[in-house]
C-alpha positions in Angstrom: -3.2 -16.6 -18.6 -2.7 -20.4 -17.5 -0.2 -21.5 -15.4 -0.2 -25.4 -15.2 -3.9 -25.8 -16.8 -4.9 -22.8 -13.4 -6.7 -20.0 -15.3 -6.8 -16.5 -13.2 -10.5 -14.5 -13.0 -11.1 -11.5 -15.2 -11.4 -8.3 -13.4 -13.0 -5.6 -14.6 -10.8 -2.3 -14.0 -11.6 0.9 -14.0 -8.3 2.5 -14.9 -5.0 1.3 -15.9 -1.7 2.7 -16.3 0.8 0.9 -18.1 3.8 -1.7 -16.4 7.0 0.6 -16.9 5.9 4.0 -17.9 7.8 6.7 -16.6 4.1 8.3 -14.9 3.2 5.1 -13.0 5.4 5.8 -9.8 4.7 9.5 -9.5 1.0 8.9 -10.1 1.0 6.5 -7.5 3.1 8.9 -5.3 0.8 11.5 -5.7 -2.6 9.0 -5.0 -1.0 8.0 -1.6 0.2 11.5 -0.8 -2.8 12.3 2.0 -2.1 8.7 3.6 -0.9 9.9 7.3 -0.5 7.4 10.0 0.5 7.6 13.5 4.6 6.3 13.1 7.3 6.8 10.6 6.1 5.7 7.0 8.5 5.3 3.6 6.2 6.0 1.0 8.2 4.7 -2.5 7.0 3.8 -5.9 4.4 1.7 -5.5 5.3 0.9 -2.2 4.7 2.1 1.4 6.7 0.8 4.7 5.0 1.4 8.1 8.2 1.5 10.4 8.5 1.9 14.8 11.6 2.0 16.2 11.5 0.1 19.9 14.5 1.5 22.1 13.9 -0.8 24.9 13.4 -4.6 24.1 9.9 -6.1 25.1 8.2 -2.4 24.3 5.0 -2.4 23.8 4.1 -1.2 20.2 1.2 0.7 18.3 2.1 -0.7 14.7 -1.2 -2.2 15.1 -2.9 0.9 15.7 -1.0 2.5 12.6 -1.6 -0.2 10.3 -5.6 -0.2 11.1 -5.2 3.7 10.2 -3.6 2.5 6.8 -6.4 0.0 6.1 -8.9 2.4 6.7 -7.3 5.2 4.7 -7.0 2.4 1.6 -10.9 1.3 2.0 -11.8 5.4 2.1 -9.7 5.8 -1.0 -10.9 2.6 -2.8 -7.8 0.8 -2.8 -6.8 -3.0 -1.7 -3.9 -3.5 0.8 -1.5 -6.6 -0.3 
């Protein structure tokens, strides 16, 4: 595809699952269901949220922590974090 004369790389994939089918979100759903990190996670779609509620202002916080559990969890299962 070319966008202003800007051509993108061709990737070899190993899979696919088509854009809009009914069996993409629950596929995905069911890829990420083992992903467990260490604070409260939304796991939607083709989506995940990492979330940490801070009661006190200035807390310190361990979303660091979860999100290096999340990146390591997506290189073990062969997948790329965006």
């Amino acid at each position: 595809m070319s966008v202003f004369n800007n051509y993108s790389q061709w990737l070899h994939l190993n899979g696919a699952m088509p854009q809009g089918s009914w069996l993409g979100p629950l596929s995905f759903l069911v890829l990420i269901d083992d992903l467990e990190v260490d604070c409260l996670i939304r796991k939607y779609v083709g989506d995940t949220t990492l979330m940490e509620p801070l009661s006190i202002q200035n807390q310190p916080t361990n979303m660091e922590h979860s999100f290096q559990q999340r990146q390591s969890w997506a290189n073990d299962n062969d997948m790329v974090v965006t």
